[in-house]
C-alpha positions as CSV (number, residue, x, y, z in Angstrom):
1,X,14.9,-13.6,-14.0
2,X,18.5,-12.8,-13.6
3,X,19.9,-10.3,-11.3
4,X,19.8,-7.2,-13.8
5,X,23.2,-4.6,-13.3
6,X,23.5,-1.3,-14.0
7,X,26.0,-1.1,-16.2
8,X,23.9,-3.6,-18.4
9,X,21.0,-1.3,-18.3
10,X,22.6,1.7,-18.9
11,X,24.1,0.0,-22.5
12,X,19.7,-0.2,-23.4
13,X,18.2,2.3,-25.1
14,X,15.1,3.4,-23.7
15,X,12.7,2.2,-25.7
16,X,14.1,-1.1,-24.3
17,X,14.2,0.1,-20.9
18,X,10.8,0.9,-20.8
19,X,9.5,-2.2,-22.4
20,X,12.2,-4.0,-19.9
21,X,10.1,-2.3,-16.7
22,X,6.5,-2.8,-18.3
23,X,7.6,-6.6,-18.7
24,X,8.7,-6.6,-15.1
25,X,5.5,-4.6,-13.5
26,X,3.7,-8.0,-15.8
27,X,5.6,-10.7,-14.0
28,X,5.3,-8.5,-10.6
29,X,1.4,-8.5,-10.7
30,X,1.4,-12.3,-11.8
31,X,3.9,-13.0,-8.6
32,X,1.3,-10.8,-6.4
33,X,-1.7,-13.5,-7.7
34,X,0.1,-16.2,-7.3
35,X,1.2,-15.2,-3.6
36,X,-2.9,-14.4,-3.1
37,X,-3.6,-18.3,-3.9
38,X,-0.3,-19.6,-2.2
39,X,0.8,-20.9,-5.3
40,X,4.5,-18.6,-4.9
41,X,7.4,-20.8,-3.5
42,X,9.5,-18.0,-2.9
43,X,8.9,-14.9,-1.8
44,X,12.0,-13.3,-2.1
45,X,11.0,-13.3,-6.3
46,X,8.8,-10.7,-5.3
47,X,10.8,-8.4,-3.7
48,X,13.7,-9.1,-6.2
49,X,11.4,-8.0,-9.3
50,X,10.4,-4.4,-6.9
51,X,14.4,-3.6,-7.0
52,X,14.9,-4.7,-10.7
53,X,12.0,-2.5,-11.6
54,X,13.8,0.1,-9.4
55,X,16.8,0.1,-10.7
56,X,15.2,0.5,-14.3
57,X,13.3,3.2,-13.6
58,X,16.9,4.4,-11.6
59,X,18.4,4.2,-15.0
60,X,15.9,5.9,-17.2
61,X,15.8,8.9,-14.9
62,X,19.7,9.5,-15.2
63,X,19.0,8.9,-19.1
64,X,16.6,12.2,-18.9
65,X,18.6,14.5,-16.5
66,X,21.7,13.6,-19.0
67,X,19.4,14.9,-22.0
68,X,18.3,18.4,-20.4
């Protein structure tokens, strides 16, 4: 997955942002079986898809404050 930016997600609406995070928390739960069975090469995908989740999540909670 490529490094997501903020200014990217900020352009979604949030319809796509929350598909965007439920796709990610997918491919996180797949990386966290594949780690169990010592299939993962790298470990750092792991921890990379926990920020990009983050910083959707970031996003859609600036998206809410802005509408109230």
């Amino acid at each position: 997955m490529p490094q997501l930016k903020a200014k990217e997600l900020r352009s979604l609406s949030i319809d796509e942002l929350k598909e965007r995070e439920e796709q990610m928390r997918k491919e996180l739960m797949n990386l966290r079986f594949a780690a169990k069975l010592a299939k993962l090469e790298s470990f750092s995908k792991l921890r990379q898809t926990r920020r990009a989740i983050a910083k959707v999540l970031t996003v859609l909670k600036e998206m809410e404050l802005k509408k109230s």
